[in-house]
C-alpha positions as CSV (number, residue, x, y, z in Angstrom):
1,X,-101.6,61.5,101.8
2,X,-98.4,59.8,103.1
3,X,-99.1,56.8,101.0
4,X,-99.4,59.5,98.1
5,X,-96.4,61.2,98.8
6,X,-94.3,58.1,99.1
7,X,-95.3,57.3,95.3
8,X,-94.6,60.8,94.4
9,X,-91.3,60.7,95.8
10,X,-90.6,57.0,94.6
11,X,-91.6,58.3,91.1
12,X,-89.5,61.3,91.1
13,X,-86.4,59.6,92.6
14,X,-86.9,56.8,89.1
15,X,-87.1,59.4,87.1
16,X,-84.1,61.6,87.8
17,X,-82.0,58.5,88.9
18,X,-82.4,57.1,85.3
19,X,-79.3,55.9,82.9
20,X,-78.9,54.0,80.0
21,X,-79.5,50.2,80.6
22,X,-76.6,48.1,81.1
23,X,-76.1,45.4,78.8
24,X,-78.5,43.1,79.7
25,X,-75.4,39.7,79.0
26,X,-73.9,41.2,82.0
27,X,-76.9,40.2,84.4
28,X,-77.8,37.2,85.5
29,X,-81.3,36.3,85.3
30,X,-83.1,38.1,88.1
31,X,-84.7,35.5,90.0
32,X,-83.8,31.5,89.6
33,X,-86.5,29.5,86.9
34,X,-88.9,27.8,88.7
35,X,-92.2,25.6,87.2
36,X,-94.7,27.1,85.9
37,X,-98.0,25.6,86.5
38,X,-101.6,25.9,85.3
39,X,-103.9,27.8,87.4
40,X,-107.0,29.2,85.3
41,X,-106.8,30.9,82.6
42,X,-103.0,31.5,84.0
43,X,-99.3,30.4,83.7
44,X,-98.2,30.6,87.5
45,X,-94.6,30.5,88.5
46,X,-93.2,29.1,91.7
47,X,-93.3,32.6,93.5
48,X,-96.4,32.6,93.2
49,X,-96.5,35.4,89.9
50,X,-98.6,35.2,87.0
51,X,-96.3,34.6,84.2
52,X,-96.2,35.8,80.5
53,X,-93.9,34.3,78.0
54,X,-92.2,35.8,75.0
55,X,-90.1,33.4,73.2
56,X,-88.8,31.5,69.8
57,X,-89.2,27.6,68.1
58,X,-86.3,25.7,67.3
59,X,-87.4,22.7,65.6
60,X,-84.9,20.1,64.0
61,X,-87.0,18.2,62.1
62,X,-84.0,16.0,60.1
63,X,-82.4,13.3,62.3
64,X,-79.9,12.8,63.7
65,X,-82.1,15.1,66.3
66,X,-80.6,18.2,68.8
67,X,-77.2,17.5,67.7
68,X,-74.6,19.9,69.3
69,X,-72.7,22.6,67.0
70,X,-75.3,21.2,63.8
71,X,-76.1,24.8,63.2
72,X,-79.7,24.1,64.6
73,X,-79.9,23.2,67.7
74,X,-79.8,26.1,70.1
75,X,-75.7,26.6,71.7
76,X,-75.0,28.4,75.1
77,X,-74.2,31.1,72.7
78,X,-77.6,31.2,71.4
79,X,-79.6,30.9,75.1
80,X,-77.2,34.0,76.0
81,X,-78.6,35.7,72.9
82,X,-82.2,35.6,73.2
83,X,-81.7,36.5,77.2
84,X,-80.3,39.0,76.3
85,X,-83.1,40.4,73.7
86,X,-85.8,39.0,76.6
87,X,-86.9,35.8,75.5
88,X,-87.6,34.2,78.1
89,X,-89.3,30.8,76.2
90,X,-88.4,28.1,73.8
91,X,-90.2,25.5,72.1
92,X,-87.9,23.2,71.8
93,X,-89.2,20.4,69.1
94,X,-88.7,17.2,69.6
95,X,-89.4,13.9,67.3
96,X,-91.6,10.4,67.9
97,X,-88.6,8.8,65.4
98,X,-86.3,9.9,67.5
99,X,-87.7,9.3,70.7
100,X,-88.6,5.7,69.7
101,X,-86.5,5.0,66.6
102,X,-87.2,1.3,66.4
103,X,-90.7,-0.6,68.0
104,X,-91.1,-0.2,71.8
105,X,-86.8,0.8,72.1
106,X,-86.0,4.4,73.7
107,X,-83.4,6.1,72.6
108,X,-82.0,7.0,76.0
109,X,-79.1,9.3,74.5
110,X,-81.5,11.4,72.2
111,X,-83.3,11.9,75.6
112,X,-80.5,12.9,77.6
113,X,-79.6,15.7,74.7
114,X,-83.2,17.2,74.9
115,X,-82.2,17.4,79.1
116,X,-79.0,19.0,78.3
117,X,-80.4,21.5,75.9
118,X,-83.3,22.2,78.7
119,X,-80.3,22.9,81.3
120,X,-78.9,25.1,78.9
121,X,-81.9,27.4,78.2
122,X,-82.9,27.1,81.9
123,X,-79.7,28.4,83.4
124,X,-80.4,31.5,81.4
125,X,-84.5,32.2,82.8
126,X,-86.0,30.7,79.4
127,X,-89.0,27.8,79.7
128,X,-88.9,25.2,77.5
129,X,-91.7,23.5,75.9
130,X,-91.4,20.4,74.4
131,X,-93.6,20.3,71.3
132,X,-93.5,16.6,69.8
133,X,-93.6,18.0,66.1
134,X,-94.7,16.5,63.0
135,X,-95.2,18.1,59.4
136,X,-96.7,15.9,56.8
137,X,-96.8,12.4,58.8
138,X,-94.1,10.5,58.3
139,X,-90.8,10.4,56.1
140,X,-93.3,7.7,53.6
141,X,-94.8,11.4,52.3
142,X,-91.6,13.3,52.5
143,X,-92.9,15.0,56.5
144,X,-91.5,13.8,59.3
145,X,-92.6,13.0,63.1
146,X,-94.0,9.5,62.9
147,X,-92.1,6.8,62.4
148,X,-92.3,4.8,59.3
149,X,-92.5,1.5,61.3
150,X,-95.6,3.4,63.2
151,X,-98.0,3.8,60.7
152,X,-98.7,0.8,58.0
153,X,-100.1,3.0,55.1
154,X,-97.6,4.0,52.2
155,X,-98.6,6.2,49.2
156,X,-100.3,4.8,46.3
157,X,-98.5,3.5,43.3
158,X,-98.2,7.0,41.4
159,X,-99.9,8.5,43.6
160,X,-98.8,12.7,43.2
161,X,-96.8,13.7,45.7
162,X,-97.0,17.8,45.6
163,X,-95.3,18.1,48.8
164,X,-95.8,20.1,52.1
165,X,-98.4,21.1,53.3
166,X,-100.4,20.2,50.0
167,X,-99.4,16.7,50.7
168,X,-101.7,16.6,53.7
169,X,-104.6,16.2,51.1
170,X,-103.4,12.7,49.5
171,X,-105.9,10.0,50.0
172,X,-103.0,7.6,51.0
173,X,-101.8,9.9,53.8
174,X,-105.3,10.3,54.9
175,X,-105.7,7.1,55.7
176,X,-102.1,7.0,57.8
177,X,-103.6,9.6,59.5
178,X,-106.7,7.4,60.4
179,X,-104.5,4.6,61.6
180,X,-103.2,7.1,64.0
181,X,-106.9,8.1,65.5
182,X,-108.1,4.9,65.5
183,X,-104.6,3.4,67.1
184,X,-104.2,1.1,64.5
185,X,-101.2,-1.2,65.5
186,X,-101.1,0.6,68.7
187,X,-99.5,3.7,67.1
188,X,-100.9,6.0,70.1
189,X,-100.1,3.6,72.8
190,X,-96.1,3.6,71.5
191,X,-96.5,7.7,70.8
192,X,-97.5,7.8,74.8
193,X,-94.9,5.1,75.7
194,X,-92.5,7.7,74.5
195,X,-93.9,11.1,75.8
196,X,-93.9,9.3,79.0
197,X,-90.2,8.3,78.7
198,X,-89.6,12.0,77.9
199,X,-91.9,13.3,80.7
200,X,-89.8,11.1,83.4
201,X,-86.1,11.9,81.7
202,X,-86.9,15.7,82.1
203,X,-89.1,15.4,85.6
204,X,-87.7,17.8,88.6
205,X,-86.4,20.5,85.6
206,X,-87.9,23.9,86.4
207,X,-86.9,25.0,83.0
208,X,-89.6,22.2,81.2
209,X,-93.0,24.6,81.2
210,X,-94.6,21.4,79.7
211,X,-95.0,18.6,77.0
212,X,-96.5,19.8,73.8
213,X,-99.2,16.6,72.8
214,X,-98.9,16.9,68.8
215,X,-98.0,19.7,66.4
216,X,-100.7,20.4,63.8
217,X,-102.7,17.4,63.8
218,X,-104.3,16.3,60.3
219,X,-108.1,15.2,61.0
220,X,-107.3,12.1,58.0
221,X,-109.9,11.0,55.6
222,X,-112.7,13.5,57.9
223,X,-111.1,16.7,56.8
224,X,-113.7,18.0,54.6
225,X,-116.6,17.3,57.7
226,X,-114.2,20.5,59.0
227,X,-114.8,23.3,56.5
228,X,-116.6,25.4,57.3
229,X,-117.6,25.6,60.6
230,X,-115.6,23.1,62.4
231,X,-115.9,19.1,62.6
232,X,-117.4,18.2,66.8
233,X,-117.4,14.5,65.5
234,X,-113.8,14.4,64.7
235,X,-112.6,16.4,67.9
236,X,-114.4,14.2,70.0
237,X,-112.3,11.3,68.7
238,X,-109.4,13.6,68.2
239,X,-109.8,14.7,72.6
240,X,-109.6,10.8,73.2
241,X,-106.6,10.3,71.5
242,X,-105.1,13.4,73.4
243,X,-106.4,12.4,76.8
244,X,-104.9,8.8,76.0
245,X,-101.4,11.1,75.2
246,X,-102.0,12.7,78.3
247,X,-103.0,9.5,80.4
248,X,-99.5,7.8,79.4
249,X,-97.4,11.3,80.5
250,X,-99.0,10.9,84.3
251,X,-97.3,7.8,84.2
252,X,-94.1,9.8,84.2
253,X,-95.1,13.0,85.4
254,X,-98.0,13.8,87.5
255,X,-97.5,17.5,87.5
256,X,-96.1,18.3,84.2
257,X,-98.3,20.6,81.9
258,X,-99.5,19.1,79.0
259,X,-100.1,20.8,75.8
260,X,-103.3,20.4,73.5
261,X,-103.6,21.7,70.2
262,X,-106.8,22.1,68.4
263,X,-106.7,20.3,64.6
264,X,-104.8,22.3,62.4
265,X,-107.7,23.3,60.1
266,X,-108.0,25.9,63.2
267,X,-105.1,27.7,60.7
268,X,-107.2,27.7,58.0
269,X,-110.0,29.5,60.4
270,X,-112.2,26.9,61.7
271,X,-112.7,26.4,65.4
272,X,-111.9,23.8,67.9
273,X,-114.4,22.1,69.6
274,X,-112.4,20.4,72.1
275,X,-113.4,20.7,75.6
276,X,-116.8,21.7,74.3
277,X,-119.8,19.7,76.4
278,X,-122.0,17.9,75.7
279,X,-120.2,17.6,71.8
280,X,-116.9,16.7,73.4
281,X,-116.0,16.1,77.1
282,X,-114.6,18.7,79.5
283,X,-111.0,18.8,80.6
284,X,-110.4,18.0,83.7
285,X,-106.8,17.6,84.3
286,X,-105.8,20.6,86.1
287,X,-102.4,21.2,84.3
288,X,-104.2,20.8,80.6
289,X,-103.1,24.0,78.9
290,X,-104.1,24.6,75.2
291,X,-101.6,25.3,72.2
292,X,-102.7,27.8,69.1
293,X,-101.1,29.1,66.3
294,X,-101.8,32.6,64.3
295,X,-101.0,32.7,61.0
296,X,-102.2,34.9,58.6
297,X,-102.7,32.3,55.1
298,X,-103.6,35.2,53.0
299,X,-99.6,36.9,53.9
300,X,-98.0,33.2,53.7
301,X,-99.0,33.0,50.0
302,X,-97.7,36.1,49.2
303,X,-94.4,35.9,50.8
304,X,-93.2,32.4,49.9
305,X,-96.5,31.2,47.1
306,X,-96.0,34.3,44.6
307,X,-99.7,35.1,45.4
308,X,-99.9,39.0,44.6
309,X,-99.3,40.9,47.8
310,X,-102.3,42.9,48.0
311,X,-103.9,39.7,49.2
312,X,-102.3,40.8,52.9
313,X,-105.7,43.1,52.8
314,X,-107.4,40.2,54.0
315,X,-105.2,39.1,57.3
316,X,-107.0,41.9,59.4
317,X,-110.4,39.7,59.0
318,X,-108.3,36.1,59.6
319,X,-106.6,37.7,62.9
320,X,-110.3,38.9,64.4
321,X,-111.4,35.4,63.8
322,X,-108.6,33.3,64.9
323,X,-108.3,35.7,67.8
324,X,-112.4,35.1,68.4
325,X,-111.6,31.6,68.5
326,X,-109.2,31.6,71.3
327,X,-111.2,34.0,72.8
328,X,-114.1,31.4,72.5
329,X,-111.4,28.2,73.6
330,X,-110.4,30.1,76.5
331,X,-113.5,31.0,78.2
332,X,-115.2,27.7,78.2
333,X,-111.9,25.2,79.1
334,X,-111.0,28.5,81.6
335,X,-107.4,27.0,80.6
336,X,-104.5,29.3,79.2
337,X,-103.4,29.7,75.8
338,X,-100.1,30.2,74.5
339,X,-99.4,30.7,70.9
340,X,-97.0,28.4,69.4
341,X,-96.4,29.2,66.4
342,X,-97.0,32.7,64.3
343,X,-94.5,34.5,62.2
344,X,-94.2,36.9,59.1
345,X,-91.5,39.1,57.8
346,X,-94.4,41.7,57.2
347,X,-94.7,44.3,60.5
348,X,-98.5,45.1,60.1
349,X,-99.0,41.5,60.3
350,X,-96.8,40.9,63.2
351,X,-98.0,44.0,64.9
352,X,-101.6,42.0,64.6
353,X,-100.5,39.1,66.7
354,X,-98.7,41.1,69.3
355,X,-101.3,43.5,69.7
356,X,-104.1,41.1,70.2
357,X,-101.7,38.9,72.2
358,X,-101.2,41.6,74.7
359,X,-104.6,42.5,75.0
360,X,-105.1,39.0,76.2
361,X,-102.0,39.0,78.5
362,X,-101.4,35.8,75.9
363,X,-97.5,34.6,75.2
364,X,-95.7,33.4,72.2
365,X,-93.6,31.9,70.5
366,X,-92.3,33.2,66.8
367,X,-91.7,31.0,64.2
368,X,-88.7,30.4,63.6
369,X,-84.9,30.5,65.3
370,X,-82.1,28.3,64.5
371,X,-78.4,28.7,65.6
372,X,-76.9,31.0,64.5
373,X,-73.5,30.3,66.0
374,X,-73.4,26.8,64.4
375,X,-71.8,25.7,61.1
376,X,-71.6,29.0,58.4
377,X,-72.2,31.5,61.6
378,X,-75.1,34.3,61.0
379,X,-76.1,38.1,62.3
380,X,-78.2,38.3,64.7
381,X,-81.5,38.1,63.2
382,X,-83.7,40.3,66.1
383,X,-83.4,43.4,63.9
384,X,-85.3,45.5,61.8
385,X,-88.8,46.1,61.8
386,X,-89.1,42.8,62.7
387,X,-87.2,43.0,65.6
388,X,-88.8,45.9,67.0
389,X,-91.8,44.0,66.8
390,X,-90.5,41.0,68.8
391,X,-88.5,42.4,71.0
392,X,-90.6,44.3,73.6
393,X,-90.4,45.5,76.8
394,X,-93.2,43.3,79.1
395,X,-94.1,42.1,82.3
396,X,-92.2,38.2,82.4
397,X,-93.7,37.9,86.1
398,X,-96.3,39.6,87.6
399,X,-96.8,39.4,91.5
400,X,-100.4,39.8,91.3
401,X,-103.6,40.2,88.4
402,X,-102.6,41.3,85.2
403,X,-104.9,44.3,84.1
404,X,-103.9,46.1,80.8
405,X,-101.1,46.1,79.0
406,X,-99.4,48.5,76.6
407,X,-96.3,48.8,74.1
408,X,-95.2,50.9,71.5
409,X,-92.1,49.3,69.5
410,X,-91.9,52.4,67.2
411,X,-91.1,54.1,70.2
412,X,-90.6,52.5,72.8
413,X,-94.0,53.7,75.1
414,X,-94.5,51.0,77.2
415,X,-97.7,51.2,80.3
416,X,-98.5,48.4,82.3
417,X,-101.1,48.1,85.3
418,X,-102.2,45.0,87.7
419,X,-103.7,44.5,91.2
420,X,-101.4,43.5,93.4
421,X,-101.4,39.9,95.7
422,X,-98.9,38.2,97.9
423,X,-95.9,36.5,96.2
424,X,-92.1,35.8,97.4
425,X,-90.8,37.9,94.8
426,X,-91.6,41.2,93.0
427,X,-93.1,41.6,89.5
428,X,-90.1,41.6,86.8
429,X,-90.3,44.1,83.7
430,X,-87.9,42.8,81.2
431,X,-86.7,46.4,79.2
432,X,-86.0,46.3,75.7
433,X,-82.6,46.7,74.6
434,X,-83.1,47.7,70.8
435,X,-85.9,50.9,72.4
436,X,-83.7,52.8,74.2
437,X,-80.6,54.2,73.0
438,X,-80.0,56.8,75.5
439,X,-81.6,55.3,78.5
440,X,-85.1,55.2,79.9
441,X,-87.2,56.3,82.7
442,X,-89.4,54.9,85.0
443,X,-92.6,56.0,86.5
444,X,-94.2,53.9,88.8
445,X,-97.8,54.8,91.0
446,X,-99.0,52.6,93.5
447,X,-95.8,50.4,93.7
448,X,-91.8,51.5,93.8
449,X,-89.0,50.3,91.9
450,X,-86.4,47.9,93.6
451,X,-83.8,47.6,90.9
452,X,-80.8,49.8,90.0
453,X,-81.9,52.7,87.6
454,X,-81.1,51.4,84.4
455,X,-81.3,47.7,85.3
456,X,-82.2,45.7,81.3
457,X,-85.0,43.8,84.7
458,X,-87.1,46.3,86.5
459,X,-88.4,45.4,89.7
460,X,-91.6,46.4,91.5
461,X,-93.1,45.9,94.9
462,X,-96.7,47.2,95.4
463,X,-97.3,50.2,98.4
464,X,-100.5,48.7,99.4
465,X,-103.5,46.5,97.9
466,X,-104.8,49.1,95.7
467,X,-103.8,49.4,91.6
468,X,-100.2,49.2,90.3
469,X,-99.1,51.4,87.4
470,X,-95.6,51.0,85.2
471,X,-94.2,53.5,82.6
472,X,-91.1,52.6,80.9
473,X,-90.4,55.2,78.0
474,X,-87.4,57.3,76.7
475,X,-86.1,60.3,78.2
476,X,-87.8,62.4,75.4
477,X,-91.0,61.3,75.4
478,X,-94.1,61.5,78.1
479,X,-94.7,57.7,77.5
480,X,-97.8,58.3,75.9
481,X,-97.6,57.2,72.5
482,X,-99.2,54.3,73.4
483,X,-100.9,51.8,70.8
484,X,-104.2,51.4,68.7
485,X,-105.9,48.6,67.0
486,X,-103.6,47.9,63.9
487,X,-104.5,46.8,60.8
488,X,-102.9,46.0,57.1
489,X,-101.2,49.4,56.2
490,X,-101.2,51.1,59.3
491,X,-97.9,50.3,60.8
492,X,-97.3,48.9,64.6
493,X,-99.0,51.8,66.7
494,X,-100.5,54.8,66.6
495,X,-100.9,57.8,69.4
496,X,-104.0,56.9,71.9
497,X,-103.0,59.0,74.3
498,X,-102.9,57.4,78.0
């Protein structure tokens, strides 16, 4: 009864003390970034909390590469802007040509600008993963990524050229591609030199949540052994060549997480084996985490192929079985995914991802954010229906087992409840500053509030061992206009009650 009553009062003391959040620019970040580590299925902080991510990619794929003020790379400016909408992750590409410009030579300045950039963003709470992108190989085939010196292959004499991603299907580039699984010319021994320069230039930064191995890796002249069920053969030479990445990163880092992506013919629905006994080996590296992507094809082609836009009818089916696939990758690595890369100007198919992502307690990272304070300026592009979507009021740290977690961005109906374990600091709910216009109220049972009322960071500290439960919702409403399944044409949430 005591215990009860202390919640009671906790809760009614939130509820009346409530005003509208302060502007969240004026707060430092709550607690100081520390490295996030694998444990499970789990992103760990130093505290000790079970962290989720929400965040952006900024990618510069033309060199010269993170080039302050280029009206790309990410500016104080923009690291105080997505703070400030509760971003609190960046996947920060970064480029084997520039890395290694010229055979076996480091480019020790193009390093020390990824480390500043990774200062920047830390001093404002966000991680930063470094994703060593590549679209469409090299510059030989108009991509980008390798190095033309890397890879000996050149397109064919007349060979059609139809350009990205289309250009992944060239029989020339194919065979680049098998250069680069077979380490022909020792392509993946100077790609792991280079990771491994990065992984000791950025070592001891909190703010680096991990090295990402290779974006969207082509399977070469193997491709079609992938359709339709997935190609074992070619991930098992595929989790060799990532293990041999991964083997050349120790040698700089012996902590550092390191990223794996399944093939990228995972986008096109088929699964990953990798990690998959006996058809591939298990992972054993304890700070292994895997890297996905969610896209919806059927959408893409309607908003940038002309394809007619009814063809969105079919991203409901894609996002079950993508989402079965992690679901599937998960379970039997027991490592944590994060999703690198899904966007969509379309809010149903948005709502898809961040739905199913919460389900999962999963983060993410939209595609795409560049500066918007570089060269020709910009708005701020978090508004909209697609800014409701992405930003959301969430649990950033959790001191203690996630359980299940709720969000309404039509209105703001946000629930959240976890089991409780020790940690050095409380669990942080980052509160939405597009949701709320005239303040919001906090209910709390199991756990109180330590944070001013109206704080953009709510703070809780469990009462006891048993369940914690968070409501965040808008003066108006009883916070239970919480959300269903979505699916094509049936907007971000519906009412499912509590």
């Amino acid at each position: 009864m005591r215990r009860l009553l202390a919640t009671s009062i906790a809760v009614l003391g939130t509820l009346f003390a409530s005003t509208p959040a302060v502007a969240a620019a004026d707060e430092a970040p709550s607690t100081p970034i520390s490295q996030v580590r694998v444990e499970g299925r789990s992103l760990v902080d130093g505290y000790g909390r079970t962290v989720l991510l929400h965040g952006v990619n900024n990618v510069d794929k033309e060199p010269p590469y993170v080039t302050p003020g280029d009206g790309l790379t990410l500016t104080a400016a923009d690291a105080d802007l997505l703070a400030r909408h509760g971003f609190n992750t960046v996947r920060l590409g970064v480029s084997f040509d520039g890395l290694m410009p010229e055979r076996g030579q480091i480019d020790s300045a193009y390093l020390d600008r990824i480390a500043d950039t990774v200062d920047v963003l830390g001093t404002r709470g966000i991680h930063v993963l470094l994703d060593n992108h590549q679209d469409g190989l090299s510059p030989a085939w108009g991509g980008n990524g390798f190095p033309e010196w890397s890879i000996k292959a050149r397109p064919f004499p007349g060979e059609p050229n139809p350009g990205f991603p289309m250009n992944y299907l060239m029989p020339s580039m194919n065979i680049g591609w098998d250069e680069v699984w077979s380490n022909k010319n020792g392509v993946l021994d100077h790609l792991g030199t280079a990771l491994a320069a990065l992984a000791t230039r950025v070592e001891g930064k909190p703010a680096v949540l991990g090295i990402e191995l290779m974006n969207e890796p082509w399977p070469g002249s193997p491709f079609l052994t992938c359709f339709p069920g997935g190609c074992p053969d070619f991930d098992r030479t595929y989790q060799a060549a990532m293990q041999k990445l991964t083997d050349h990163i120790r040698g700089g880092s012996a902590t550092v997480p390191v990223y794996w992506e399944p093939n990228v013919t995972w986008n096109q629905g088929m699964p990953s084996y990798l990690g998959n006994p006996p058809r591939t080996p298990a992972i054993t590296d304890p700070n292994i985490a895997l890297s996905v992507h969610d896209y919806c094809i059927p959408s893409q082609m309607s908003i940038y192929g002309g394809v007619p836009d009814k063809a969105k009818m079919a991203c409901p089916a894609q996002h079950e079985l993508t989402w079965a696939h992690i679901d599937s990758l998960t379970s039997r690595t027991n490592r944590p995914a994060l999703v690198t890369e899904f966007g969509d100007v379309d809010p149903n198919t948005l709502a898809a991802t961040m739905f199913r992502a919460d389900e999962r307690f999963t983060g993410w990272q939209y595609w795409h954010y560049s500066s918007i304070f570089g060269p020709g300026g910009g708005a701020d592009p978090f508004h909209g229906e697609v800014g409701d979507q992405l930003v959301r009021t969430y649990p950033q740290a959790t001191a203690g087992t996630p359980g299940t977690l709720k969000f309404n961005p039509e209105g703001g109906d946000f629930k959240y409840s976890y089991t409780p374990r020790p940690s050095s600091k409380p669990t942080e709910i980052y509160v939405s500053d597009r949701h709320y216009p005239a303040g919001y109220v906090t209910e709390v049972t199991g756990g109180h509030t330590t944070s001013p009322a109206g704080a953009r960071t709510v703070t809780v500290e469990a009462d006891g061992t048993g369940p914690v439960t968070v409501k965040i919702h808008r003066p108006d409403s009883d916070g239970n206009n919480l959300p269903e399944k979505p699916g094509f044409g049936s907007g971000s949430a519906g009412s499912s009650g509590s």
